[in-house]
C-alpha positions, -999 to 999 in steps of 0.1 A, spaced: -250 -74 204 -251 -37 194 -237 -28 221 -210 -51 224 -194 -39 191 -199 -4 207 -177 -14 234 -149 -34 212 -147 -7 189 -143 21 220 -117 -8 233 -96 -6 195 -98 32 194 -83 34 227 -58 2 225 -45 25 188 -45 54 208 -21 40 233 3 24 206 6 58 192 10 80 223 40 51 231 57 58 199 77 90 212 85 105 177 47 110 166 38 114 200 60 145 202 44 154 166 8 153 176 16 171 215 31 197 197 5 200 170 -19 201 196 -1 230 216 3 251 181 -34 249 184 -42 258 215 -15 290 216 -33 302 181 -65 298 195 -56 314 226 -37 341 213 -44 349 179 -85 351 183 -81 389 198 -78 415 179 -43 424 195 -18 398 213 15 398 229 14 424 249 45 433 269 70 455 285 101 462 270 133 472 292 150 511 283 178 530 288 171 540 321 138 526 340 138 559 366 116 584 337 112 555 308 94 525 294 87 508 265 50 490 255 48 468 226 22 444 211 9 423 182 -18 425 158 -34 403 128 -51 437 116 -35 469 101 -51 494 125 -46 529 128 -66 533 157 -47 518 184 -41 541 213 -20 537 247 -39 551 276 -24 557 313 -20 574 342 -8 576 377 -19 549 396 -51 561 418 -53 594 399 -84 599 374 -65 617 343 -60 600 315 -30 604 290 -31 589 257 2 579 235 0 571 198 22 542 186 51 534 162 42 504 134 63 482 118 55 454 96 66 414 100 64 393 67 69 359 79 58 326 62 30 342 40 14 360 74 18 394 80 21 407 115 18 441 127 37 455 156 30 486 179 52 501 198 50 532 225 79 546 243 71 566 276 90 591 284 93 620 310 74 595 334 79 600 373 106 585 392 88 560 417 59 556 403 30 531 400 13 538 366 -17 519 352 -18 512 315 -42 498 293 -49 494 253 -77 507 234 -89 510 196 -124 520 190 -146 518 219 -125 488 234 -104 490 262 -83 458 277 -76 456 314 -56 478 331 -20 470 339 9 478 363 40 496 353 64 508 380 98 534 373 127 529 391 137 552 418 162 580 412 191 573 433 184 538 452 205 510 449 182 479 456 163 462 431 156 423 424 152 410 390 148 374 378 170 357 352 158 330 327 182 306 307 177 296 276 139 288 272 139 272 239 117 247 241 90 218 214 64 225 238 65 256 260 47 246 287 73 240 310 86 269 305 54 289 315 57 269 340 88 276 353 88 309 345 52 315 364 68 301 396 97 321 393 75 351 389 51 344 418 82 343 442 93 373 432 64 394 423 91 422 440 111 423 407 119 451 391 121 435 359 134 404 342 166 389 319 164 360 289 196 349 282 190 341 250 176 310 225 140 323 234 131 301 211 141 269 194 133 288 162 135 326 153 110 322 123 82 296 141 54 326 151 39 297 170 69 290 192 70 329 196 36 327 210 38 299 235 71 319 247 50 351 253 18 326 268 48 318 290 58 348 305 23 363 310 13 384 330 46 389 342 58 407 311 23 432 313 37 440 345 77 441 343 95 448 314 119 423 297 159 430 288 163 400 261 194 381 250 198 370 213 207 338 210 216 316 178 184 300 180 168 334 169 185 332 136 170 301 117 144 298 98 115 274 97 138 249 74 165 252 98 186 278 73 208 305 87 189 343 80 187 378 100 170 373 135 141 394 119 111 381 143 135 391 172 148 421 164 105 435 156 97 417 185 115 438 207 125 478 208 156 478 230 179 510 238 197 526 211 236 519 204 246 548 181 239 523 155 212 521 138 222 495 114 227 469 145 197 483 163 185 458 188 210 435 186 234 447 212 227 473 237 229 488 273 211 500 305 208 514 337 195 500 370 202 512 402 236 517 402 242 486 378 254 493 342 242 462 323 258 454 289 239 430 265 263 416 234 252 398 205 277 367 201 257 352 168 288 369 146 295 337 133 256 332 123 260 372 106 290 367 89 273 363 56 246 390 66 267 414 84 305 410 78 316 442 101 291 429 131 322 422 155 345 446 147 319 471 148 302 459 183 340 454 197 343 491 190 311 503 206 312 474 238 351 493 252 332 528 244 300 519 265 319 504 295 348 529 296 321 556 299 292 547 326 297 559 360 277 528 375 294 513 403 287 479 391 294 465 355 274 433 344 278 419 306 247 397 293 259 377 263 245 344 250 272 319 243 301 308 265 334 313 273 346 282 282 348 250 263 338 219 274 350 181 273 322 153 263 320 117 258 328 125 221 354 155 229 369 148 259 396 177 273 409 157 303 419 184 332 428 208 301 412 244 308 401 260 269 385 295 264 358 295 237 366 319 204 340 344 224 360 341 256 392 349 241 376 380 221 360 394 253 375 382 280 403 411 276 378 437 277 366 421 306 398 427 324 402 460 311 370 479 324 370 454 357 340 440 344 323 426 380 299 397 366 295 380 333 261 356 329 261 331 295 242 306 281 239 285 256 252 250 271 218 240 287 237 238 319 243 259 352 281 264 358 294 287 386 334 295 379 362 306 404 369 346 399 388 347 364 415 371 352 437 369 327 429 334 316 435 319 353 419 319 388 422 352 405 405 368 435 405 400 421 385 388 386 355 387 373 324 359 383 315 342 352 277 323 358 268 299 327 233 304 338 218 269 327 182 261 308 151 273 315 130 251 286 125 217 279 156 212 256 180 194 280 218 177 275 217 158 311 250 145 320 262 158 285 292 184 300 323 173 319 332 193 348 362 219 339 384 228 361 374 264 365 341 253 378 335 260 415 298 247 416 280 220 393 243 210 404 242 172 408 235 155 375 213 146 359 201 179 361 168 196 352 159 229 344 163 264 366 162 302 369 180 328 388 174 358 412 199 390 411 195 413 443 213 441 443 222 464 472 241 491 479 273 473 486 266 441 470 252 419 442 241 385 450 232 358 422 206 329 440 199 297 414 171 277 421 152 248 403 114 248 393 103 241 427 124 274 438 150 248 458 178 270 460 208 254 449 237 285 446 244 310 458 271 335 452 275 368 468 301 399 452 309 432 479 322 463 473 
């Protein structure tokens, strides 16, 4: 008898379980209370977290270490040295303090410098007499061309474990890049530390190893009750190359890679309007300055929203061809310093244009990639194909990332899907 009211009430607990798990709003609610869990007790149980590498100026003599800490120490140390060599340099780090949601977080940040061109250097992080694992970091080479580097979408995501997935594949494909691209919304919101950590969870160990060259995104800039504020988390989270302006430092910026001059532009002017009135103008002014004056051989522009508009079930546009307010603003520029590729975001979709100047198809203008989506926050079937489009992935469609090679005469953009099926590819000479 016992034991068969053991047995019913096993049966009840799992017969509730099952109605609740089939009820998608509180499942959604408990998965993803379960995953803030897991990443805190994962991530936040070690005295430091987050550890990662952070893109520079130019990668050839250069890089940037940051990480995350619970504690107020003043004992962290960086330690490296040439890979297979026994001497060991030491590098004290920068501080900065996060305030977020009652929890302070403290972030470290070392910037190498006067490193060796072509070099593998091991690195590690110590405070008192613990040391973590060693890790890779590899300069660029002074005067080569070639270099592959992987490009993620938006990876905003409720649960972040497809993009870890994603991104791991990607990364075990192409353990041969130099270094890799978010294109902005990292995550779905700029003041949840827990989404921050599942988005770091996602990209390691990648990001010990390479550095990352972020994209700010909208996404960055609300706040736990949805409210538009400065991207605060991101702009600590990250120590990007000086502009000249230290009031918009590491929201916009620029860097070198082979013989590519990349240009990363913050497009969130209508989130900063309240915050920072003079955002555009100012950026505008610095954006013609920075690509009037590299001597790269190829321009590339990083910016988070689109230029093109896009007809839906709700808006259609018919065979109509509209520019976005940030197309129209930057597109000019575009034309101006014979910008050779422009990758955006944003949509949730992948997009591959003809060659655009001056508003129209042209064989001498610029490829325009609206990269697609990299988390789990999809709009299948949502866009409707614009004339300017040249390749649209078969809908529904899921999530994907990208692979720039660059050579000495050419740049080549592959797209591929989680499974690394490639499904683009789009190849510019000169």
């Amino acid at each position: 008898m016992k034991k068969r009211i053991i047995i019913s009430v096993l049966l009840l607990i799992i017969i509730c379980a099952v109605g609740i798990m089939s009820y998608s709003p509180l499942r959604n609610k408990i998965e993803q209370i379960f995953f803030a869990t897991k990443v805190y007790n994962l991530l936040n149980s070690e005295e430091y977290m987050n550890l990662h590498q952070v893109i520079t100026k130019d990668s050839v003599n250069s890089r940037t270490i940051m990480w995350q800490s619970l504690n107020d120490r003043e004992d962290f140390i960086l330690e490296y040295k040439q890979e297979n060599e026994d001497e060991i340099l030491q590098a004290k780090p920068q501080k900065s303090v996060l305030d977020i949601d009652n929890k302070k977080i403290y972030i470290y940040a070392v910037t190498l410098e006067n490193l060796k061109a072509d070099m593998v250097y091991d690195y590690r992080l110590g405070f008192e007499n613990n040391r973590s694992d060693w890790y890779k970091l590899k300069t660029a080479k002074e005067n080569n061309n070639k270099f592959k580097t992987l490009i993620f979408p938006d990876s905003q995501s409720n649960d972040y474990t497809e993009w870890k997935s994603l991104a791991m594949n990607a990364w075990q494909n192409n353990q041969d890049s130099d270094f890799f691209i978010n294109m902005g919304d990292l995550v779905d919101n700029g003041y949840d530390l827990v989404q921050w950590n599942g988005w770091f969870d996602g990209v390691e160990p990648m990001v010990n190893n390479i550095p990352v060259a972020p994209v700010q995104g909208n996404h960055e800039t609300y706040t736990t009750d949805w409210k538009v504020a400065m991207p605060n988390v991101y702009l600590e989270m990250f120590k990007l190359p000086t502009n000249g302006n230290d009031k918009y430092q590491n929201q916009y910026y620029s860097f070198d890679y082979g013989d590519v001059h990349f240009t990363v532009i913050n497009t969130q002017d209508d989130e900063m309007a309240e915050f920072e009135p003079d955002l555009l103008n100012e950026q505008l002014k610095w954006l013609e300055n920075d690509l009037a004056t590299t001597d790269k051989k190829w321009k590339v522009v990083l910016m988070h929203r689109d230029i093109l508009n896009y007809g839906r079930d709700a808006k259609p546009l018919g065979d109509e061809i509209s520019f976005s307010r940030h197309g129209e603003i930057y597109m000019p520029i575009f034309d101006k310093y014979d910008v050779d590729a422009v990758l955006t975001a944003h949509l949730h979709t992948y997009r591959r244009r003809a060659l655009i100047r001056d508003f129209a198809q042209n064989e001498q203008g610029t490829l325009y990639i609206l990269t697609g989506v990299a988390g789990n926050v999809r709009y299948p079937s949502l866009w409707y194909k614009n004339p300017l489009d040249e390749y649209v992935p078969l809908q529904p469609e899921t999530n994907n990332y990208l692979v720039l090679e660059a050579d000495e005469n050419s740049l080549t953009f592959n797209c591929y899907l989680p499974d690394s099926t490639q499904i683009d590819t789009f190849t510019l000479t000169k």
